[in-house]
C-alpha positions, -999 to 999 in steps of 0.1 A, spaced: 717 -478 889 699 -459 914 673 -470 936 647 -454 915 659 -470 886 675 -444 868 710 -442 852 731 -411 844 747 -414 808 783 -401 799 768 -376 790 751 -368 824 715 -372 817 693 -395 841 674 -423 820 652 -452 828 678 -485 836 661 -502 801 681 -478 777 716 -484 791 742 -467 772 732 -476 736 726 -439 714 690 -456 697 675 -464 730 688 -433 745 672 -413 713 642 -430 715 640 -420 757 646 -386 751 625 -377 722 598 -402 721 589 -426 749 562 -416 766 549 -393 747 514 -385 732 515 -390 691 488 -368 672 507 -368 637 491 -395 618 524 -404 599 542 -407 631 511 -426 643 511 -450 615 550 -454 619 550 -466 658 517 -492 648 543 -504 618 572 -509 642 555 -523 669 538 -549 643 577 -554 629 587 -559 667 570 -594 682 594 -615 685 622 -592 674 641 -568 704 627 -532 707 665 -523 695 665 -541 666 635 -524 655 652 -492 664 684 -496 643 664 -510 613 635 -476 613 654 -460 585 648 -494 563 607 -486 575 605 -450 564 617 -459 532 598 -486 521 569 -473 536 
């Protein structure tokens, strides 16, 4: 890890140190975190995952969205 906290991947991209080297956190870094939501289906997706999440690790979550979408 650097000193800013960022890591390169295999596959040479710098991320944050909390995504590591698993592909859903990596995913989730690239193409979500941090960004602004306007779509309310996506909206309503993150406020169901995040209710899903306490006590449960943000990965777990992650790995388990599929399971979400379909059942709601």
């Amino acid at each position: 890890m650097s000193d800013s906290g960022l890591l390169t991947g295999g596959d040479g991209v710098n991320r944050c140190w909390w995504c590591g080297d698993d592909p859903f956190y990596q995913l989730y870094h690239d193409e979500e975190w941090g960004r602004v939501v306007t779509d309310d289906v996506r909206l309503f997706e993150k406020l169901v995952l995040e209710g899903f999440q306490s006590g449960l690790s943000w990965l777990t979550i992650l790995r388990k969205r599929e399971n979400f979408r379909a059942a709601f």
